[in-house]
C-alpha positions as CSV (number, residue, x, y, z in Angstrom):
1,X,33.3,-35.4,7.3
2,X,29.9,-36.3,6.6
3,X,29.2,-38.3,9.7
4,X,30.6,-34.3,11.9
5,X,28.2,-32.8,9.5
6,X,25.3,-35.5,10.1
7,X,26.1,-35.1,14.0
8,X,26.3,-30.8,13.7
9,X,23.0,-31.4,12.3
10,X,21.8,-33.7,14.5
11,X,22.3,-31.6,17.6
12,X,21.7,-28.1,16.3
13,X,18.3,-28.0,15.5
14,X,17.9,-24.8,14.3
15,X,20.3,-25.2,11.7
16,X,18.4,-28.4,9.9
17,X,14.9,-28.4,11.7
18,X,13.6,-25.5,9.6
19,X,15.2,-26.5,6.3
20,X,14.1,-29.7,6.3
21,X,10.4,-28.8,7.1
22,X,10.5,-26.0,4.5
23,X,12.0,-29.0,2.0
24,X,9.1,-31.5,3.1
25,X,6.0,-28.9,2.7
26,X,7.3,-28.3,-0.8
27,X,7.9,-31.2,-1.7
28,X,4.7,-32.9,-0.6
29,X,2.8,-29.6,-2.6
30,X,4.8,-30.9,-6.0
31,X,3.6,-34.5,-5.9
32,X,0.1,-34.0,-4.5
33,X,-0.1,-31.2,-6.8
34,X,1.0,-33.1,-9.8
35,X,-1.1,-36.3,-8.6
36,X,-4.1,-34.5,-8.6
37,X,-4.0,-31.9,-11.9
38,X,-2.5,-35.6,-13.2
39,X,-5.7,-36.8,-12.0
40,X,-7.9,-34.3,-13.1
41,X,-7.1,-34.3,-17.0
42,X,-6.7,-37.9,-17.2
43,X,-10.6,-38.2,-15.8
44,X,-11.7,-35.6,-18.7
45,X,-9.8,-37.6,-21.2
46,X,-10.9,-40.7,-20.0
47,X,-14.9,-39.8,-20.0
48,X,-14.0,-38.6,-23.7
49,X,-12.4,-42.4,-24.5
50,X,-15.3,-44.3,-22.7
51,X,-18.1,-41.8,-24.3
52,X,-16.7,-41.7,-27.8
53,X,-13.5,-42.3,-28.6
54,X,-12.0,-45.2,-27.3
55,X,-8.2,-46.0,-26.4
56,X,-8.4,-47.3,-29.9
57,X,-10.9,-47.1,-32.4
58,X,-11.3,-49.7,-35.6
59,X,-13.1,-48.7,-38.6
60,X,-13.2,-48.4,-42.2
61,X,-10.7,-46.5,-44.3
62,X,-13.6,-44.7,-46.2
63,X,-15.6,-44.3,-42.8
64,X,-12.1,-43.0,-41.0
65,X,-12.2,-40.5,-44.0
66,X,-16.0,-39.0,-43.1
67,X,-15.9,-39.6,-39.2
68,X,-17.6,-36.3,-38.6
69,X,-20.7,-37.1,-40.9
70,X,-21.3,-40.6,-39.2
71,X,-21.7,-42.3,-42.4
72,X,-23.6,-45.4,-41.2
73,X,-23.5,-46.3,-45.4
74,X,-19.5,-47.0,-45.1
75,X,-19.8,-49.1,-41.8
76,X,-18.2,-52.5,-41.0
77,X,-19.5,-55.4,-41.9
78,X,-19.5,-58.7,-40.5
79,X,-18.4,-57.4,-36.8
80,X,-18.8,-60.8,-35.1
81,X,-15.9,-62.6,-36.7
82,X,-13.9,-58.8,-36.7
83,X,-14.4,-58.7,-33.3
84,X,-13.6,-62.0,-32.8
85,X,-9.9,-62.0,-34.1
86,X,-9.1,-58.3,-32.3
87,X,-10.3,-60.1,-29.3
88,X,-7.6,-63.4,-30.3
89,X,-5.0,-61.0,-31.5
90,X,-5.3,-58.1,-28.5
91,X,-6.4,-60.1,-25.7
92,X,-5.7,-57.5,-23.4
93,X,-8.2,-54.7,-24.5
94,X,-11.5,-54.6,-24.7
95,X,-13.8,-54.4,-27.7
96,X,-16.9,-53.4,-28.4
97,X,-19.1,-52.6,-30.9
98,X,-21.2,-49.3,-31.4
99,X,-23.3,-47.1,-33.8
100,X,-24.0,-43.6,-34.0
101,X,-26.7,-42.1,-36.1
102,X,-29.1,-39.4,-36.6
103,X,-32.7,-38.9,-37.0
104,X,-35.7,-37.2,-36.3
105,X,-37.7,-38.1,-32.7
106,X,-41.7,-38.2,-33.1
107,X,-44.1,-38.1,-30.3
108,X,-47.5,-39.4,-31.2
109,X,-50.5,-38.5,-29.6
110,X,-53.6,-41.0,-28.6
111,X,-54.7,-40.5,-32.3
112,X,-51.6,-41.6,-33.7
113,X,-50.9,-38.0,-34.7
114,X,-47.9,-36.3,-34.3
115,X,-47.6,-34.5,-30.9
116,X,-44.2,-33.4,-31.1
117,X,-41.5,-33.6,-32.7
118,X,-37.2,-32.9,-32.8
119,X,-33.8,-33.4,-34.4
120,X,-31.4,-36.3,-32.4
121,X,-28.5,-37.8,-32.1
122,X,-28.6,-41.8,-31.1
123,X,-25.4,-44.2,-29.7
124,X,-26.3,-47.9,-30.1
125,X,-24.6,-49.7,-27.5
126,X,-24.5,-53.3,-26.1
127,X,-26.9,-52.3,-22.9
128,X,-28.2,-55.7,-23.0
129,X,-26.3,-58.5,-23.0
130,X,-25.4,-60.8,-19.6
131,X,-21.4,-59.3,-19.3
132,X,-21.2,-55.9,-20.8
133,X,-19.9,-53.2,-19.4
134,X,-21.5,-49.7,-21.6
135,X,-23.5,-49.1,-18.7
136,X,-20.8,-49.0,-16.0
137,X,-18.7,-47.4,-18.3
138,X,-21.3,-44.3,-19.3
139,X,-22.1,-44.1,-15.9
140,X,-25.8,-44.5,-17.1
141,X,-27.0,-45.8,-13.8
142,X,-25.5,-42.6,-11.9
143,X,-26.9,-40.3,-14.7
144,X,-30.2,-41.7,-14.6
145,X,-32.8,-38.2,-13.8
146,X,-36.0,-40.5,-14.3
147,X,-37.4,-43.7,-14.8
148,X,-35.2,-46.9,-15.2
149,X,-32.5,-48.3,-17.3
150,X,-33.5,-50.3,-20.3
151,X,-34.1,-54.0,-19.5
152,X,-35.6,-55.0,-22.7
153,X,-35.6,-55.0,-26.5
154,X,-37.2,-51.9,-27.6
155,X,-36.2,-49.7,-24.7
156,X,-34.2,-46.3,-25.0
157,X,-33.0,-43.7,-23.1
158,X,-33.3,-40.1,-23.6
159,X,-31.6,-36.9,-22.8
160,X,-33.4,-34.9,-20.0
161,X,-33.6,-32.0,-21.7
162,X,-34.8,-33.4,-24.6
163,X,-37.6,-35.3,-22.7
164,X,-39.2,-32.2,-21.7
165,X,-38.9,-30.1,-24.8
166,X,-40.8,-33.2,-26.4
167,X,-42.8,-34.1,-23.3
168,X,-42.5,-37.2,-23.0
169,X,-42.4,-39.6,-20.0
170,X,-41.0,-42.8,-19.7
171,X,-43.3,-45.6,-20.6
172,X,-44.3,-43.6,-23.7
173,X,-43.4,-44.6,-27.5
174,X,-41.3,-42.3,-29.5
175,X,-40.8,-43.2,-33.6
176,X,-37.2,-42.4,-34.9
177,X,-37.5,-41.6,-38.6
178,X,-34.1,-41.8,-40.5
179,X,-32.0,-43.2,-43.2
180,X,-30.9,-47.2,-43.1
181,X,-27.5,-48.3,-44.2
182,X,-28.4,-49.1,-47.6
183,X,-30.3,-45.5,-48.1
184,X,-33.7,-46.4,-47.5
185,X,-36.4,-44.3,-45.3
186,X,-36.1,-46.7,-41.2
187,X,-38.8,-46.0,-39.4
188,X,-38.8,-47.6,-35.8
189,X,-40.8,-47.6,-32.9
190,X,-39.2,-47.3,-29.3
191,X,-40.1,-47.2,-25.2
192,X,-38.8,-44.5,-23.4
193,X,-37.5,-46.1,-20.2
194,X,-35.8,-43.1,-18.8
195,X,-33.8,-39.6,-19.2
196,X,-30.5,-39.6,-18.4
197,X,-27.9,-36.1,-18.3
198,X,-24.6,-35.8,-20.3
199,X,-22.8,-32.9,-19.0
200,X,-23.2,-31.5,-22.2
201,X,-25.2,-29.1,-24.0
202,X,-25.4,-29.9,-27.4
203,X,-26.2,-33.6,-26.2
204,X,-28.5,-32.5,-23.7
205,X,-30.9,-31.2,-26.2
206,X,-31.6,-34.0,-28.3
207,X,-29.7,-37.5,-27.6
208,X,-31.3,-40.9,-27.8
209,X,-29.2,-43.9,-26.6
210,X,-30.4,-47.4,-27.2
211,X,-29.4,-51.0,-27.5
212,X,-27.1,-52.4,-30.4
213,X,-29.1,-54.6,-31.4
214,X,-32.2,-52.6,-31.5
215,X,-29.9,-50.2,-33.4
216,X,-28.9,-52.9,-36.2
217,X,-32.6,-53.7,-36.5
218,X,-34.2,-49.9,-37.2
219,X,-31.2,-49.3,-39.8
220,X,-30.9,-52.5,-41.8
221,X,-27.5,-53.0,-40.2
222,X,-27.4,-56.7,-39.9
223,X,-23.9,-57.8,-38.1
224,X,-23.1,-54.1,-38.6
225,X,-21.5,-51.0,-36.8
226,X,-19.8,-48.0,-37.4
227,X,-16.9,-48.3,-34.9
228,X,-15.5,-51.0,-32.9
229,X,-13.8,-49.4,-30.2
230,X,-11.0,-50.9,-27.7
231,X,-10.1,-50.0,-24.1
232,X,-6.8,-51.5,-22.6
233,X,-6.9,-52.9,-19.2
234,X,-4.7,-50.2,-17.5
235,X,-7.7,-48.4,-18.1
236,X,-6.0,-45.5,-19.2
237,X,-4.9,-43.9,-22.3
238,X,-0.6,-44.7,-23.2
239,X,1.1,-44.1,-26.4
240,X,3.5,-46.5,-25.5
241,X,1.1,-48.9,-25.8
242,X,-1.5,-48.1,-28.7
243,X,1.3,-47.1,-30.9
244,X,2.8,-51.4,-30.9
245,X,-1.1,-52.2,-31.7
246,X,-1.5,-50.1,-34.3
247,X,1.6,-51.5,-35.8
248,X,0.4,-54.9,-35.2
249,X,-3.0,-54.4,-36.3
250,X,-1.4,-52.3,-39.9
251,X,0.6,-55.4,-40.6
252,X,-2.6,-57.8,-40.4
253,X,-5.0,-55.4,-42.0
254,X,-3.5,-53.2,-44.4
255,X,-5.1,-52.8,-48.1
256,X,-4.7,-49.3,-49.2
257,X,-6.7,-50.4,-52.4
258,X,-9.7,-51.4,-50.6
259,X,-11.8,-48.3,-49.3
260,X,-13.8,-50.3,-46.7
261,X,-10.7,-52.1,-45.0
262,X,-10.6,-52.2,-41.2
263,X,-8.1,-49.2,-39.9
264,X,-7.2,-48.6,-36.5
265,X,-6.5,-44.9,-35.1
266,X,-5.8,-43.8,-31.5
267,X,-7.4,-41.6,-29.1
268,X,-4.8,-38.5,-29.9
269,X,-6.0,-38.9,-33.2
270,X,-9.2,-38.0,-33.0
271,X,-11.7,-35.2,-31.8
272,X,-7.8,-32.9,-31.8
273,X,-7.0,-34.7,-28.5
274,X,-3.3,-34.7,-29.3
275,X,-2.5,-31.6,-27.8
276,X,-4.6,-32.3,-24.7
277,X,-2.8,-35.2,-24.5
278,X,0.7,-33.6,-24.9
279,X,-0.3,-31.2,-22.0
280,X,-1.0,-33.6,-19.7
281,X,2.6,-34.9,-20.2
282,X,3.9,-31.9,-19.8
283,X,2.1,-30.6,-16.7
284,X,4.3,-32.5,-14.5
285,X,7.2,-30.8,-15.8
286,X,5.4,-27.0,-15.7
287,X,4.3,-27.9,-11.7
288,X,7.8,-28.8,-11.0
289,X,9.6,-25.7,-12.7
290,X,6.6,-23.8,-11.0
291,X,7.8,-25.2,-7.5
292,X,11.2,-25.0,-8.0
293,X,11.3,-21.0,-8.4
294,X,9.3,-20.2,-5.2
295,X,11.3,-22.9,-3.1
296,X,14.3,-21.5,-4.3
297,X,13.5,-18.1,-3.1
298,X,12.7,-19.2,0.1
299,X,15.4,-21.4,0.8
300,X,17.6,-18.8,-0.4
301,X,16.3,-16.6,2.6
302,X,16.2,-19.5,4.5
303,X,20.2,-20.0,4.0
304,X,20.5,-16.2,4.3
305,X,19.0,-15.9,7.6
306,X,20.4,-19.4,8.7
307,X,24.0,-17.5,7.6
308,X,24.1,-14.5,9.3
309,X,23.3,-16.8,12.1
310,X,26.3,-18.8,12.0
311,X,28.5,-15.7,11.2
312,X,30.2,-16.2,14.2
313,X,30.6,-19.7,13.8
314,X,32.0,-19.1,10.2
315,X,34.2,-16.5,11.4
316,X,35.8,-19.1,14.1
317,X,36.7,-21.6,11.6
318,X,38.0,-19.3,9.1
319,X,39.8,-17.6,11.8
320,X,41.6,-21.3,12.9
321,X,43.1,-21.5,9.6
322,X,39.8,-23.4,7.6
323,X,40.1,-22.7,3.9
324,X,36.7,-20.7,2.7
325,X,36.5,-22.8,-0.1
326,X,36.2,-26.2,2.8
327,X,33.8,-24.4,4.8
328,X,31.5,-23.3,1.3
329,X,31.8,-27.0,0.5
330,X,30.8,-28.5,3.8
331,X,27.7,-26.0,4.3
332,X,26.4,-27.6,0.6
333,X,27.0,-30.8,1.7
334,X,24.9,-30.0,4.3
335,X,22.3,-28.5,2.1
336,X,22.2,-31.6,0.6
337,X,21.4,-33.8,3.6
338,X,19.0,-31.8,4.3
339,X,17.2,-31.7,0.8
340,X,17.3,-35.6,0.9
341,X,16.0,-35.8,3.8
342,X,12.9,-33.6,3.3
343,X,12.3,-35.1,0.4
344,X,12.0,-38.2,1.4
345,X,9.6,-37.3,3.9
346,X,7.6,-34.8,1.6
347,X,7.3,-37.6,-1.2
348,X,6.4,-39.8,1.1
349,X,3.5,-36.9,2.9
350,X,2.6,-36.1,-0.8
351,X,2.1,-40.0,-2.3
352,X,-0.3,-40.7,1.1
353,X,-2.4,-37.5,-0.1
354,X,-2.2,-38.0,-3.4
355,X,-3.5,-42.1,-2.5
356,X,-6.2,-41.3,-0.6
357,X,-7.5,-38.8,-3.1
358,X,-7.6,-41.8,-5.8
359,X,-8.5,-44.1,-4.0
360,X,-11.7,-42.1,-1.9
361,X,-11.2,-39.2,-4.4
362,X,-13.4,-35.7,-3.6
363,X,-17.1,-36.1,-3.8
364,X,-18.1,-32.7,-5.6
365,X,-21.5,-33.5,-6.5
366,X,-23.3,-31.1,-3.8
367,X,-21.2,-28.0,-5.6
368,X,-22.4,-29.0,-8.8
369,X,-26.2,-30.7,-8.5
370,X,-27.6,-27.7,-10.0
371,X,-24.7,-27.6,-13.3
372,X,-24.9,-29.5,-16.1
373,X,-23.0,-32.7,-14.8
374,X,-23.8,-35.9,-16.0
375,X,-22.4,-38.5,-18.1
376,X,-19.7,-36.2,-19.4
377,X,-18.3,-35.0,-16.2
378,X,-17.6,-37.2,-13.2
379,X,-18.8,-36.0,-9.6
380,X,-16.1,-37.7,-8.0
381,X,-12.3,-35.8,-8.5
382,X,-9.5,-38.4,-8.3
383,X,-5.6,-38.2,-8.4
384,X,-3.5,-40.2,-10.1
385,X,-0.1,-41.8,-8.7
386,X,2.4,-42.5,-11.2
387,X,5.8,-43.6,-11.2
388,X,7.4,-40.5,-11.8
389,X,6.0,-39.3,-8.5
390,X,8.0,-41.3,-6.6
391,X,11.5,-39.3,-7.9
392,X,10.0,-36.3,-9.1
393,X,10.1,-34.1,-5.7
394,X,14.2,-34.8,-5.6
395,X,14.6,-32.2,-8.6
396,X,12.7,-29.5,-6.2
397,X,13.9,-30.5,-3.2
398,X,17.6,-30.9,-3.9
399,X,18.2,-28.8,-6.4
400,X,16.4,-26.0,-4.7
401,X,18.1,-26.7,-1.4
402,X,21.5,-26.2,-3.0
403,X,20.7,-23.5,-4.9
404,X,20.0,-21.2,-2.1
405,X,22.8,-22.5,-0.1
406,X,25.2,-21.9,-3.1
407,X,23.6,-18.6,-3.5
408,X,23.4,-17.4,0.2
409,X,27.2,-19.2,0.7
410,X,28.6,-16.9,-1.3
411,X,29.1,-13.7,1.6
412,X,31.8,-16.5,2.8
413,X,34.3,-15.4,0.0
414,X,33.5,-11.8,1.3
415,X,34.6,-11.8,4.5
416,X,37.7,-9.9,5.4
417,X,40.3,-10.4,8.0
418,X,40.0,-7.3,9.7
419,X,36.1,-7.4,10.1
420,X,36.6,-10.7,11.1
421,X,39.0,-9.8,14.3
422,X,36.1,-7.5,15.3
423,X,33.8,-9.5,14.8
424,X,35.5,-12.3,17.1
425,X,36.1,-9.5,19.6
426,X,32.3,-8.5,20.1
């Protein structure tokens, strides 16, 4: 039976050609779709993880406590040998060090006076060192509005905005005035080597970003930092895998009696990421459902036109003595042929979209040049292929198929004898 139905389809065209293109175009929509609102949210979580909060981040339990008020005086001490057994014990992420702080910028003039003066925000980072990666990772080079990335000790980098409401240009000094980790006035003098943009508004208008080192030095933070953050190789975000090294990581470092005892938390943890993260699970699911209810409807006209086309047809075999219930059966069997066989070729349409788009991705930096892009928002769109993409058009495309076959089948257990006969004699 299924090699006459393969062969009625074969040879009649206009009874699988349709169908099966219908399938493919929806199909190919779902995954590309998917892939590229996949894509899409994983990028904006991702520039959150490499700007702030990391995959995973390691701190203290009474830092973990106060995150929001970046309380430098709670920080980690003795990072090298801490960072050296994550790196032994999690070989596969990587870890690094940073410190964020607060302060007050001042501009002197050629007097030494103050010439202006504002409110920042500072990130140390390892900008400095022969293999580090913070500046690939920010996307600091790409970002860069003027002047040059720091090369030397010293050096920072400002926020555009916050350049000009200070006016400053790089090669000028700045003094950052705050508070070291032990409490004490840290006054430090810097070299502006260039203004970079975040993306951001609230960092835009005051955020200084310098080296680590540099950093420890100004605050009396010796072999200090407030965070150690780590990034697994996939680079991307996974439950499945920061919730094992959080486990292993409890079991090695757990002291609920001692406030300043490393702790490890993940990404959904902080900043209230956990629901962003739970709808990007879930989006693949919504797309699909989404997909499913406007194929159905058209295949369901699509078997509706495709069976008042083959009333006569119907009416033949019904009238040779074919049960309705055999001929129902064989025209969902058919429905499923068809269903596979679209979706074969739609997945297979959709994953070549969808791979081209992450690999090449959508250049949409000439729509936004005049927007607040930057650091914090990537100029370059990319999808994202993941397994579930591979089997995730079969729900639309087979499901959806029989379902308007089922439903349009149905005018089969209508059909009566006598309408029948005149049908036949027409």
């Amino acid at each position: 039976m299924i090699r006459f139905l393969l062969k009625g389809l074969i040879r009649d065209r206009s009874r699988s050609l349709l169908p099966m293109i219908i399938v493919a175009i929806g199909v190919m929509l779902t995954v590309f779709v998917r892939g590229y609102i996949n894509g899409i949210m994983v990028d904006m979580i991702e520039q959150t993880a490499r700007f702030s909060t990391g995959h995973v981040k390691v701190m203290t339990r009474a830092y973990e406590e106060n995150m929001d008020q970046v309380p430098n005086d709670l920080a980690m001490l003795e990072i090298s040998a801490l960072t050296g057994d994550l790196r032994q014990s999690f070989p596969d992420i990587e870890w690094v060090s940073r410190i964020k702080f607060g302060g007050l910028i001042d501009v002197p003039d050629e007097n030494g006076e103050t010439r202006s003066q504002g409110p920042a925000m500072g990130i140390g980072l390892d900008l400095l060192s022969d293999h580090s990666e913070e500046s690939e990772r920010l996307n600091l080079d790409k970002s860069l509005i003027r002047g040059s990335l720091p090369e030397t000790s010293g050096e920072v980098l400002l926020s555009e905005d916050f350049s000009q409401k200070l006016e400053v240009d790089p090669g000028e000094v700045i003094t950052l005035i705050g508070s070291t980790m032990n409490g004490g006035m840290a006054i430090y003098n810097f070299t502006v080597s260039g203004t970079v943009r975040f993306g951001n508004t609230g960092m835009d208008r005051g955020t200084v970003i310098a080296d680590l080192h540099d950093v420890q030095r100004a605050l009396d933070m010796d072999d200090a930092a407030g965070e150690i953050i780590g990034f697994f190789s996939s680079g991307f975000y996974d439950d499945e895998i920061a919730d094992p090294v959080i486990t292993r990581f409890e079991a090695q470092y757990h002291d609920e009696e001692d406030e300043y005892a490393p702790v490890m938390v993940r990404l959904r943890d902080q900043e209230g990421l956990s629901l962003y993260v739970d709808m990007t699970n879930f989006m693949g699911t919504i797309i699909i459902l989404v997909f499913m209810v406007a194929m159905s409807l058209v295949l369901w006209n699509a078997g509706l036109l495709g069976g008042l086309r083959r009333y006569g047809e119907i009416g033949i075999r019904l009238a040779i003595g074919e049960e309705k219930g055999h001929v129902y059966r064989s025209m969902i069997n058919e429905s499923i042929i068809v269903g596979v066989a679209g979706t074969i070729i739609g997945t297979a349409c959709g994953l070549g979209l969808s791979w081209l788009m992450q690999t090449h991705g959508l250049d949409i930096s000439e729509f936004t040049k005049n927007a607040t892009t930057g650091i914090m928002m990537p100029n370059i769109v990319r999808a994202r292929i993941t397994p579930p993409d591979f089997f995730i058009g079969f729900i639309p495309g087979v499901l959806s198929t029989l379902a308007g076959t089922m439903l349009s089948g149905i005018g089969i257990y209508k059909r009566k004898t006598a309408q029948l006969f005149k049908e036949l004699e027409a």
